[in-house]
Backbone as ProteinMPNN parsed JSONL, in Angstrom:
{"seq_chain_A": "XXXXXXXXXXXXXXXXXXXXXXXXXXXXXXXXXXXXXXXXXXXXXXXXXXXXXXXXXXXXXXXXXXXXXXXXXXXXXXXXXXXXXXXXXXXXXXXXXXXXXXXXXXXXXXXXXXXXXXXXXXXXXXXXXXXXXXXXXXXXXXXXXXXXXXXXXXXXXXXXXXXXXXXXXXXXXXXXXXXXXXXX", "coords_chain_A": {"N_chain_A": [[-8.896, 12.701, -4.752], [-8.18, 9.966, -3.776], [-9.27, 6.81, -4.573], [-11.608, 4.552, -2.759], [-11.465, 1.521, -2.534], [-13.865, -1.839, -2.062], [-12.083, -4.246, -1.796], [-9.51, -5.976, -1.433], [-6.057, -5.113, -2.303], [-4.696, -7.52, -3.293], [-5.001, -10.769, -3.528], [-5.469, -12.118, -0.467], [-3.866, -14.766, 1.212], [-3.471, -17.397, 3.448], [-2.232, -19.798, 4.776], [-1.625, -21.007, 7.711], [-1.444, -19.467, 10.617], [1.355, -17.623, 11.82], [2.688, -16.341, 13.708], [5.766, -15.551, 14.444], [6.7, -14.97, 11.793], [4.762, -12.742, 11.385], [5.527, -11.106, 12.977], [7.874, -10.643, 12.089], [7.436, -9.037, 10.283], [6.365, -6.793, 10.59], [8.254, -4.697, 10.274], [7.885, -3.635, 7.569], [4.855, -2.503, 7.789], [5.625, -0.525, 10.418], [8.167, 0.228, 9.853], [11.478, 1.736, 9.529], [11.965, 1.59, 6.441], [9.424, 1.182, 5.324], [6.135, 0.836, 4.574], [3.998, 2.747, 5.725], [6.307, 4.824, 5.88], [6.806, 5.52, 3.248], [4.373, 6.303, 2.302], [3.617, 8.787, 3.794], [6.355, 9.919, 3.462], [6.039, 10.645, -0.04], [3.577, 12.109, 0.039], [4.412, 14.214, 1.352], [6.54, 15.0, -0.197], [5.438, 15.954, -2.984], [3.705, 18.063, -2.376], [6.392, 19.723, -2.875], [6.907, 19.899, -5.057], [7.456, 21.14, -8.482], [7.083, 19.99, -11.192], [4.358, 18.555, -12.8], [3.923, 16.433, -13.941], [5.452, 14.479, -12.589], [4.474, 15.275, -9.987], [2.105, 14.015, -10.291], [2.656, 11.4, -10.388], [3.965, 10.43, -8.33], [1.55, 10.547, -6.836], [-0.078, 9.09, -7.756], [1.94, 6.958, -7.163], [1.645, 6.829, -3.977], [-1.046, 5.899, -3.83], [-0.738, 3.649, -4.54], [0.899, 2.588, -2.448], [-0.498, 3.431, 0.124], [-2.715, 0.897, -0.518], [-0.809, -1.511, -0.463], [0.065, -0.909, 2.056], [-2.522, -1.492, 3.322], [-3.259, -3.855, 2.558], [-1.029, -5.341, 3.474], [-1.324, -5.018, 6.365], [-3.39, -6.348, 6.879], [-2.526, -9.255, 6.437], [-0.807, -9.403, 8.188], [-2.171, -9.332, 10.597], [-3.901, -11.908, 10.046], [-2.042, -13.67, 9.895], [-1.298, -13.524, 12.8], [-0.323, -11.835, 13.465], [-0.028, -8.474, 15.827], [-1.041, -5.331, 15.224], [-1.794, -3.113, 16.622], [-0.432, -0.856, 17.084], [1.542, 1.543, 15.528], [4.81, 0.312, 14.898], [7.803, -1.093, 14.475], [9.766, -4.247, 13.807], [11.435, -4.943, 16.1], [10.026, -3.76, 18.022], [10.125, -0.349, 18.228], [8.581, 2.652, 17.948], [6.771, 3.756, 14.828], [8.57, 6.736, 13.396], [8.473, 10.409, 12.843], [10.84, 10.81, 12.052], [11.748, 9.302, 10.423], [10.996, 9.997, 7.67], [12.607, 10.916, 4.784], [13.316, 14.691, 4.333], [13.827, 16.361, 2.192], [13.784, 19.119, -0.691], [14.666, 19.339, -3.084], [14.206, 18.545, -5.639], [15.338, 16.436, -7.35], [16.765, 15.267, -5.252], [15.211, 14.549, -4.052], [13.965, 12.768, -5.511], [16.082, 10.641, -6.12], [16.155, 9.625, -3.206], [13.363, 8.432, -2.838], [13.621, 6.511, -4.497], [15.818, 4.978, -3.881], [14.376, 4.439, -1.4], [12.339, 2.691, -2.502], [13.953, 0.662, -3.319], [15.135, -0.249, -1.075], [13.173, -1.39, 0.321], [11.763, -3.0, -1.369], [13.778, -4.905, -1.742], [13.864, -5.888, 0.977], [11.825, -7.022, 1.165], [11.582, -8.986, -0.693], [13.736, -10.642, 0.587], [12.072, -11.306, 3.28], [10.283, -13.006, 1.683], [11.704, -15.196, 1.087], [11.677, -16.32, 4.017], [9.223, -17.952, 4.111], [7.429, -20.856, 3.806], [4.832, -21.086, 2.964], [2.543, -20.659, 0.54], [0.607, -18.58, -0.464], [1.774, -16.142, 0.852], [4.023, -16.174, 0.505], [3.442, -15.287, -2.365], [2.023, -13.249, -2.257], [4.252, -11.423, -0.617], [6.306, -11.575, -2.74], [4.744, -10.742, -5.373], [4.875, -7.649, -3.466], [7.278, -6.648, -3.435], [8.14, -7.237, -6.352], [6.191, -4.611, -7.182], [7.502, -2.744, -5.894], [9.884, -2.726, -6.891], [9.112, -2.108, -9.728], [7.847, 0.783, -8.874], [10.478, 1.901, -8.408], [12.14, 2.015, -10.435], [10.879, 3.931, -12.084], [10.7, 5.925, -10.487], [13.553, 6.554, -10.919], [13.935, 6.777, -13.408], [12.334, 9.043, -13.347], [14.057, 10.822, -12.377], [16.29, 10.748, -14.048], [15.434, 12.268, -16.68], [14.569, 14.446, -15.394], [17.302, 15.226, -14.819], [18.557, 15.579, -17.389], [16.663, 17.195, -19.254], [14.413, 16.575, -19.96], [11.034, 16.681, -21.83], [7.776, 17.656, -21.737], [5.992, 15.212, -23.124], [8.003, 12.535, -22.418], [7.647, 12.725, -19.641], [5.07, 11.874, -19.492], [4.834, 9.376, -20.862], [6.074, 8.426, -18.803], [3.928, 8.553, -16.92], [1.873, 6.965, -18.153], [3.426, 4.169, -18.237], [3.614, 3.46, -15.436], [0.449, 3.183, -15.336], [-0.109, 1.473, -17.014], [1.77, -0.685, -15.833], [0.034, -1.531, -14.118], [-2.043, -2.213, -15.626], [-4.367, -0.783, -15.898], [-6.099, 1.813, -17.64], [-6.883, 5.444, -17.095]], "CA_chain_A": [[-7.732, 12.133, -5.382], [-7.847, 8.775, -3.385], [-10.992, 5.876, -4.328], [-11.254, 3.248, -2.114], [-12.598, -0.109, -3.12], [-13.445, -2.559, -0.617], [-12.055, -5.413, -1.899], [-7.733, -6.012, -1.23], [-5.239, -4.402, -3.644], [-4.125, -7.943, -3.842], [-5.863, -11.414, -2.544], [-4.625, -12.564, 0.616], [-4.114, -16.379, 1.363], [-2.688, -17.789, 4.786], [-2.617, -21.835, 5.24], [-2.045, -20.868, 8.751], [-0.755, -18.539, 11.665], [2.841, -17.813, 11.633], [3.14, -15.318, 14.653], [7.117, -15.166, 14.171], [6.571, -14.021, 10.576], [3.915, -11.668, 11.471], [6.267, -9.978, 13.994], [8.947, -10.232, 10.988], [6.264, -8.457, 8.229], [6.208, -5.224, 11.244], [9.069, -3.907, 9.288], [7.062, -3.521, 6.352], [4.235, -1.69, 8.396], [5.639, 0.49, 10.859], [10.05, 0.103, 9.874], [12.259, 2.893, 8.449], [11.649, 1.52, 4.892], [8.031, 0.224, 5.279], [4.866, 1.318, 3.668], [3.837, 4.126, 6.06], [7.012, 5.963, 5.442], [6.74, 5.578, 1.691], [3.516, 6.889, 2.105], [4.284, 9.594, 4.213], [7.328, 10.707, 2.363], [5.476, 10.999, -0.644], [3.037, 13.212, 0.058], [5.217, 15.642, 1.59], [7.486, 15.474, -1.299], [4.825, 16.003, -3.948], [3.825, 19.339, -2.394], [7.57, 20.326, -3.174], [7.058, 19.668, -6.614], [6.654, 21.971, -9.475], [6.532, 19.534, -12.298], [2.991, 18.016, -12.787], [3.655, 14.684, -13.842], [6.26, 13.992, -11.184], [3.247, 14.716, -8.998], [1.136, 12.827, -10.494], [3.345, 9.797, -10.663], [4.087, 10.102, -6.504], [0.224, 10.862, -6.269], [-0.538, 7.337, -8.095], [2.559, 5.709, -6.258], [1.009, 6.939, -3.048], [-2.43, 5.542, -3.586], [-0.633, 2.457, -4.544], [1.252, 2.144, -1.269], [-1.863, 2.789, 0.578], [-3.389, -0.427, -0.797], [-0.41, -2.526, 0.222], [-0.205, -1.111, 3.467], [-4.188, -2.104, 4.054], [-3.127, -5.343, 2.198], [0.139, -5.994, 4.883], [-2.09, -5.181, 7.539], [-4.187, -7.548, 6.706], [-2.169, -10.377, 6.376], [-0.085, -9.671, 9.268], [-3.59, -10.02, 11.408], [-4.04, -13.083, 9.29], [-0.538, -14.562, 10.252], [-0.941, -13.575, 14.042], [0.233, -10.14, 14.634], [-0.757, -7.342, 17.032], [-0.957, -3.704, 14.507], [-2.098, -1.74, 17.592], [0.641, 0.207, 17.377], [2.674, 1.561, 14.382], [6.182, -0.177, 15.145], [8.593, -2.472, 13.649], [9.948, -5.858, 14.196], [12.049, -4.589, 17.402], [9.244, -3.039, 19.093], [10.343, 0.723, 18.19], [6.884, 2.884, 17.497], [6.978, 4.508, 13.444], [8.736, 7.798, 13.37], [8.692, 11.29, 11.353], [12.275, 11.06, 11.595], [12.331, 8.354, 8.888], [10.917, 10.648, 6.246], [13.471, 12.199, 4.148], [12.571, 16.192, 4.361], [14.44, 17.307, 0.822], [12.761, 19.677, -1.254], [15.156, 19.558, -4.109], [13.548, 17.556, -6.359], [16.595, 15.404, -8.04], [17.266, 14.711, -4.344], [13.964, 13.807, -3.217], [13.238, 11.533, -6.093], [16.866, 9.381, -5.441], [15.864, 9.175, -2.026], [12.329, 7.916, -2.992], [14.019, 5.536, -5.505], [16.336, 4.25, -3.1], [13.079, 4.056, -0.306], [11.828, 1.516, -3.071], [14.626, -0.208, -3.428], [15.27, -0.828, 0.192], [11.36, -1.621, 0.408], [11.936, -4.59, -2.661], [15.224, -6.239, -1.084], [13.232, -6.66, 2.116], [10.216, -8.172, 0.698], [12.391, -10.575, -1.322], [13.931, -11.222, 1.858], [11.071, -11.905, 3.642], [9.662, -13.948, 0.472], [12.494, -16.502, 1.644], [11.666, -16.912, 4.915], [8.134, -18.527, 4.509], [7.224, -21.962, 2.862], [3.546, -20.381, 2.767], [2.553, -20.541, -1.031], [-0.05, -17.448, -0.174], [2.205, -15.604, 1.591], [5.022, -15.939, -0.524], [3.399, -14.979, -3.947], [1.73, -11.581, -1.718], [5.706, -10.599, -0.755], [7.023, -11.296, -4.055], [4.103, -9.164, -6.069], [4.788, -6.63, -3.191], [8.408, -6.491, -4.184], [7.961, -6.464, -7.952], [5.691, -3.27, -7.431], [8.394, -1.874, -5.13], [11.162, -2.581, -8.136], [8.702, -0.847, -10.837], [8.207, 2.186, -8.441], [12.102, 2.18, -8.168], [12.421, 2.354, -12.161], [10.177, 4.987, -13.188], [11.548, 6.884, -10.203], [14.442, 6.376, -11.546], [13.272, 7.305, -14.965], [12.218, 10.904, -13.82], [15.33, 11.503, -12.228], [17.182, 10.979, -15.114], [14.705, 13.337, -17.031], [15.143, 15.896, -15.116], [18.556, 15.626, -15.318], [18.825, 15.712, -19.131], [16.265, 18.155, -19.182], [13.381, 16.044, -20.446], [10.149, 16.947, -22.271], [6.687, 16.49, -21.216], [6.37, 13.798, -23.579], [8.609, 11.773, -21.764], [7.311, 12.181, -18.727], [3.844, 11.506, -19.657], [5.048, 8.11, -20.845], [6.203, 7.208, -17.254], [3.193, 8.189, -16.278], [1.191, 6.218, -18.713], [4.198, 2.791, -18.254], [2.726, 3.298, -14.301], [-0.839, 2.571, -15.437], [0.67, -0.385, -18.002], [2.073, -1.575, -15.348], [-1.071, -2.104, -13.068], [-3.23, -2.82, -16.59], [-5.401, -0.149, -15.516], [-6.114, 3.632, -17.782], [-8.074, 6.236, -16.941]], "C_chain_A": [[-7.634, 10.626, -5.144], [-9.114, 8.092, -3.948], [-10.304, 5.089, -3.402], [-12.343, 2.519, -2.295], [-12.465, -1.259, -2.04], [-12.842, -4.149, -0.868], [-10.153, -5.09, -1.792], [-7.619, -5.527, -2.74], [-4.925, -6.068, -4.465], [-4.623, -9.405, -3.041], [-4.402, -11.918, -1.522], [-5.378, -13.623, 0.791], [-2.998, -16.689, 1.845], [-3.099, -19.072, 4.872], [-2.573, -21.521, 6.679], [-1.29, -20.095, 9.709], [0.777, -18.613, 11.639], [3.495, -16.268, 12.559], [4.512, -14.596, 14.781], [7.344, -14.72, 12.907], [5.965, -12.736, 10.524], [5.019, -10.436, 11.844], [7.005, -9.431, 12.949], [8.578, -8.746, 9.852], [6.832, -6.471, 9.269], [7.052, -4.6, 10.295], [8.352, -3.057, 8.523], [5.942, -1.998, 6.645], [4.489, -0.629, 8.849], [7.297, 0.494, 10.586], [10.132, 1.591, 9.263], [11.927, 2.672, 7.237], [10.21, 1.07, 4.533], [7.095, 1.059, 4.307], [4.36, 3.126, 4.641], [4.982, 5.08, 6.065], [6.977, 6.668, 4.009], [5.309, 6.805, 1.82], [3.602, 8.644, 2.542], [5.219, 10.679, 3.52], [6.73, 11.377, 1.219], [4.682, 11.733, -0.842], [3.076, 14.605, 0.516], [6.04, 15.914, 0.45], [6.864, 16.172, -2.213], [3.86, 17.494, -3.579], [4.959, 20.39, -2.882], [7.717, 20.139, -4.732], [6.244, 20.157, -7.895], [5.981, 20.976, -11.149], [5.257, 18.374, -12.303], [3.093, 16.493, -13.229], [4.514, 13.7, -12.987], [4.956, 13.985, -10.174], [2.498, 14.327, -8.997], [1.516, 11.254, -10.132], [3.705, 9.715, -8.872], [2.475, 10.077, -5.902], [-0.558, 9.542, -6.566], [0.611, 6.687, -7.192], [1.743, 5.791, -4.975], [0.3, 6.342, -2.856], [-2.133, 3.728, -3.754], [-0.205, 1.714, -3.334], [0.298, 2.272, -0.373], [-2.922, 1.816, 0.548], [-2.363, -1.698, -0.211], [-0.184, -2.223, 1.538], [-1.486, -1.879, 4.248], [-3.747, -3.826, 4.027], [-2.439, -6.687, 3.314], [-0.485, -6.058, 5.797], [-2.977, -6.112, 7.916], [-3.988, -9.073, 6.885], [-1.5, -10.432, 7.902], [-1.196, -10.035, 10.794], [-3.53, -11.471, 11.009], [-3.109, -14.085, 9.925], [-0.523, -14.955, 12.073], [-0.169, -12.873, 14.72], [-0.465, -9.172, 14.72], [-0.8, -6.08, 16.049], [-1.539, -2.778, 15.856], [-1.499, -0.794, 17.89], [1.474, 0.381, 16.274], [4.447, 1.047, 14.978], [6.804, -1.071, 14.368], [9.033, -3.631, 14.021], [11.13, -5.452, 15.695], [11.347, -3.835, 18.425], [9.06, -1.083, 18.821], [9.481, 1.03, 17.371], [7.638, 3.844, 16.029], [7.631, 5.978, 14.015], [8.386, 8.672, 12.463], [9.902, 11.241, 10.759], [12.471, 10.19, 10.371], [11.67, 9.1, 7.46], [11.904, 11.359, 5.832], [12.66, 13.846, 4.147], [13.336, 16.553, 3.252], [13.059, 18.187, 0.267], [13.306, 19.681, -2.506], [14.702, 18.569, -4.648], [14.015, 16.464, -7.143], [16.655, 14.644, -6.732], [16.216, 13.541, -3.563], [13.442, 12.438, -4.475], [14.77, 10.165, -6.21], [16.473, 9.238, -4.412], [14.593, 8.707, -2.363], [12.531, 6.447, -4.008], [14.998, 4.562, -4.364], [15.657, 3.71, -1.779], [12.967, 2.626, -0.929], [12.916, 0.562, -2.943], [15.1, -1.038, -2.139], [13.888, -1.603, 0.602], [11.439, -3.503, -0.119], [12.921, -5.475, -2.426], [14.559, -6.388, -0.138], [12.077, -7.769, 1.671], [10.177, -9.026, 0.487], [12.906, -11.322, -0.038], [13.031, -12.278, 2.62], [10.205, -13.469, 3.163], [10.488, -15.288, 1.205], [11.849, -16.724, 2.867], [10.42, -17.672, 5.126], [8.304, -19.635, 3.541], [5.494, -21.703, 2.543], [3.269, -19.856, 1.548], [2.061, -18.576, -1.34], [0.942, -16.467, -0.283], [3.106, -15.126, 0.692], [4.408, -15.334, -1.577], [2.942, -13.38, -3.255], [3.034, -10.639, -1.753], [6.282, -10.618, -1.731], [6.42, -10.12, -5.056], [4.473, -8.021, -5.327], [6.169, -6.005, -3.802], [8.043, -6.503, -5.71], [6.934, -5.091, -7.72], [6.68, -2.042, -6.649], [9.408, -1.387, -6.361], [10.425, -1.232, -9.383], [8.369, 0.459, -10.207], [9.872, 2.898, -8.387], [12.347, 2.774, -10.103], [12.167, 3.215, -12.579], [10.383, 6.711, -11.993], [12.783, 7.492, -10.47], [15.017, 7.003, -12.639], [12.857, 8.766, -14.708], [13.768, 11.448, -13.602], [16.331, 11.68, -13.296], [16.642, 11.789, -16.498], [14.791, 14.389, -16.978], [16.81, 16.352, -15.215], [19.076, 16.123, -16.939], [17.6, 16.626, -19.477], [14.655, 17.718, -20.429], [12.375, 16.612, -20.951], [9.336, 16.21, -21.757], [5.863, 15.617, -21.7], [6.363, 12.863, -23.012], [7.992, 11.768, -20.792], [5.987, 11.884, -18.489], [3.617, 9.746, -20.382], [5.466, 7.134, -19.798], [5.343, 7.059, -16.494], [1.686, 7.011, -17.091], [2.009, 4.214, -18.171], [3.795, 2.459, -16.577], [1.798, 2.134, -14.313], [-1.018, 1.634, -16.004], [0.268, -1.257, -16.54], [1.003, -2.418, -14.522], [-2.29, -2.918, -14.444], [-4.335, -2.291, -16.374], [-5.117, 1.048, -16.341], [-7.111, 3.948, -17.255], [-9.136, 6.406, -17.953]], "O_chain_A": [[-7.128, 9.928, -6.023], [-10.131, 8.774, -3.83], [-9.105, 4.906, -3.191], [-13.561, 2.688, -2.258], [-11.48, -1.578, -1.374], [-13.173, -5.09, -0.147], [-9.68, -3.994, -2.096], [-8.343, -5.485, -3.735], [-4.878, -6.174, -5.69], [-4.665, -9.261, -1.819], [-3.183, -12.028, -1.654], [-6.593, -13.803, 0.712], [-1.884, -16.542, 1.342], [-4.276, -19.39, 5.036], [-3.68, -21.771, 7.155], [-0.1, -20.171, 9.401], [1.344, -19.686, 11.433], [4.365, -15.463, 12.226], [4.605, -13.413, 15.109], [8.313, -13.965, 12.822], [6.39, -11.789, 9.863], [5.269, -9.357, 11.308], [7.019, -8.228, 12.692], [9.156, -7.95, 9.112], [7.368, -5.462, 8.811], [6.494, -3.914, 9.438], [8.209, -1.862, 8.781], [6.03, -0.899, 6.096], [4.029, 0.38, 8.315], [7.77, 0.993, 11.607], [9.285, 2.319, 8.746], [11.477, 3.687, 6.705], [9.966, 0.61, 3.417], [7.475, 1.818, 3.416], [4.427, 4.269, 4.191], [4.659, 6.251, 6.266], [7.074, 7.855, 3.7], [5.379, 7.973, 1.439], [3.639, 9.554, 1.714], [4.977, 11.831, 3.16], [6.768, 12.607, 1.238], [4.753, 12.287, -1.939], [2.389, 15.61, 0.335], [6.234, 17.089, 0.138], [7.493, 17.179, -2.538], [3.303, 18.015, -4.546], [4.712, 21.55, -3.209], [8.757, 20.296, -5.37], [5.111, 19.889, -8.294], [4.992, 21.157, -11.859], [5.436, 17.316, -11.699], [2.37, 15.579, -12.835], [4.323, 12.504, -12.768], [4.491, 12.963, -9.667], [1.86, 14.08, -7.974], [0.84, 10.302, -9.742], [3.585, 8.603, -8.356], [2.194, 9.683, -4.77], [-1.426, 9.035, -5.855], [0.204, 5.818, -6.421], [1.059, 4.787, -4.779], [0.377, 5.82, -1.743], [-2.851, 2.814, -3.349], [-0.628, 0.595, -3.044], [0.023, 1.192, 0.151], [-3.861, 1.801, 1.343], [-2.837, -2.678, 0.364], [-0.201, -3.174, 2.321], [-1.508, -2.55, 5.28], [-3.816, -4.691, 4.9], [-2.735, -7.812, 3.718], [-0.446, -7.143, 6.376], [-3.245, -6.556, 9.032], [-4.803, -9.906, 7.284], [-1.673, -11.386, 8.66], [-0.959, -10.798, 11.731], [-3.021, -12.228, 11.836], [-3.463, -15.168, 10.391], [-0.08, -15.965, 12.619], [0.413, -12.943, 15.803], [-1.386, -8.877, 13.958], [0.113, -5.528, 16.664], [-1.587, -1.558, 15.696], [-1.791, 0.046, 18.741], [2.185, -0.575, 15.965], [5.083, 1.941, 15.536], [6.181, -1.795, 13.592], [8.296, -4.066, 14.905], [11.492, -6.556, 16.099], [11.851, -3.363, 19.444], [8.018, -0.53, 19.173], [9.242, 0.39, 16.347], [8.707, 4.451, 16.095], [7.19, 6.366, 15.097], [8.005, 8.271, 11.363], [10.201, 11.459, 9.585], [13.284, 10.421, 9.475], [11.922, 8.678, 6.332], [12.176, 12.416, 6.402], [11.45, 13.959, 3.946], [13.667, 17.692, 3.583], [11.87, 18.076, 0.568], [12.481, 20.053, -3.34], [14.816, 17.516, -4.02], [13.238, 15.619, -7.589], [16.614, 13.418, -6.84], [16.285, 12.475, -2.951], [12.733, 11.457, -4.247], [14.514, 8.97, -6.355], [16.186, 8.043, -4.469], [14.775, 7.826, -1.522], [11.693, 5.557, -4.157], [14.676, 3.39, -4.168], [16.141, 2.782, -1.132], [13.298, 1.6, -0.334], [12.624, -0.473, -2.343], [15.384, -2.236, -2.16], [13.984, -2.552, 1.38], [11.276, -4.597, 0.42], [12.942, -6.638, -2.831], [14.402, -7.609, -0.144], [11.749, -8.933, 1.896], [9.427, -9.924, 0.868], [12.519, -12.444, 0.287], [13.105, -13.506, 2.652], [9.765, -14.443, 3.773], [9.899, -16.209, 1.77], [11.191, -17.75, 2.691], [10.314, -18.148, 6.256], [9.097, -19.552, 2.603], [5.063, -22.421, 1.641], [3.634, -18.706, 1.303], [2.648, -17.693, -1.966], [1.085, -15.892, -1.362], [3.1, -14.011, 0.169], [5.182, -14.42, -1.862], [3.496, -12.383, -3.717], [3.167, -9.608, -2.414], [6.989, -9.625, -1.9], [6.98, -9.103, -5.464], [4.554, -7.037, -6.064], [6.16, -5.018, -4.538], [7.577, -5.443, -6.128], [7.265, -4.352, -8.647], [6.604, -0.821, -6.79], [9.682, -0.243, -6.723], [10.836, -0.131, -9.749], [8.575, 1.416, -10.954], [10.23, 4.075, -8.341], [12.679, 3.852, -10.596], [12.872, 3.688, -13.47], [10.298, 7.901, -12.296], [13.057, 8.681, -10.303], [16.104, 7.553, -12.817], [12.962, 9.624, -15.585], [14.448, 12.184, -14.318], [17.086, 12.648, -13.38], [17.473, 11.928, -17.396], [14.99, 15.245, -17.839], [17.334, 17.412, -15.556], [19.902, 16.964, -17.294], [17.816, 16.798, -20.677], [14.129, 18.378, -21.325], [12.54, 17.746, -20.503], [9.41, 15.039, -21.384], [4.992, 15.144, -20.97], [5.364, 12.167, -22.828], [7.466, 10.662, -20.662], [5.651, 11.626, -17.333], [2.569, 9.101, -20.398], [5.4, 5.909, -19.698], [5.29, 6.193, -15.621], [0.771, 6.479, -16.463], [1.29, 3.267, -17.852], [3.646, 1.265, -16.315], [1.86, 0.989, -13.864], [-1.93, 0.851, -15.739], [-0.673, -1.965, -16.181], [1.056, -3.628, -14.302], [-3.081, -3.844, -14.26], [-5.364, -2.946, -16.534], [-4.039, 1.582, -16.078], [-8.067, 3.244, -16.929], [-10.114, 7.112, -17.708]]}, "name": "protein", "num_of_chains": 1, "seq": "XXXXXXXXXXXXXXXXXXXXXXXXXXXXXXXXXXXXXXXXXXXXXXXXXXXXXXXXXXXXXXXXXXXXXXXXXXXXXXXXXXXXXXXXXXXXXXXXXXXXXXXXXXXXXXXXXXXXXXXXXXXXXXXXXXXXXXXXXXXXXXXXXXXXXXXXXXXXXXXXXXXXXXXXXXXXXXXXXXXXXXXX"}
């Protein structure tokens, strides 16, 4: 299900060490809203899920958040921080507890929509705090891919609510692969 290509999801470019950012990025890495929860979450959810292009569309977000995690990791080395340990910017090591456990599938895809969205206000966040051209344009793309995972999560939920055709949801999973400029 996964490829891996050895080249970044996304280039990384550091003018120079920024150890107090690095620490900042942990969030991202090991936080409540970071990339290994997303990831995480997601692939527990997407066992709980009968409709096939919902799990397709968490099975491509997945593979996507596994590229910016490698990507974050990367930079945050880059910048002048420690990853030897899943944790966040306060020291406290990743939990399970931060995965939502729903199985209801309306529930689990607002809570995966609202993951993103907490994900994409940090990033932007972050985005401010550097004058680092690199740096900055990495957290802003990471945020815009956070926002369009938020949308088309968004977009099933309100599918399933109205009791959608698979049509429809074969167009969110096609507006996905738009979005990256990549089909199968």
């Amino acid at each position: 299900m996964y490829n891996y290509r050895k080249r970044f999801f996304y280039p990384i470019h550091v003018d120079k060490p920024d150890p107090e950012l690095a620490q900042i990025l942990l969030e991202h890495y090991g936080g409540k809203d970071g990339e290994l929860t997303q990831i995480v979450q997601y692939l527990n959810h997407q066992v709980n899920i009968e409709n096939r292009y919902i799990r397709e569309l968490l099975g491509l977000i997945t593979a996507e958040e596994l590229a910016h995690y490698e990507t974050l990791g990367a930079m945050i080395i880059k910048l002048g921080g420690d990853l030897h340990r899943l944790r966040n910017t306060q020291g406290a090591l990743w939990s399970i507890n931060y995965v939502v456990p729903f199985t209801d599938v309306k529930r689990l895809l607002k809570a995966n929509a609202a993951l993103e969205k907490r994900s994409r206000l940090l990033y932007e966040h972050h985005a401010s705090l550097t004058e680092d051209p690199g740096v900055k344009r990495l957290l802003n793309f990471l945020a815009r891919r956070e926002g369009i995972h938020q949308k088309l999560l968004y977009r099933c939920y309100k599918l399933l609510v109205e009791d959608g055709q698979n049509e429809q949801f074969m167009e969110i999973i096609y507006d996905y692969k738009m979005s990256l400029q990549v089909l199968e």
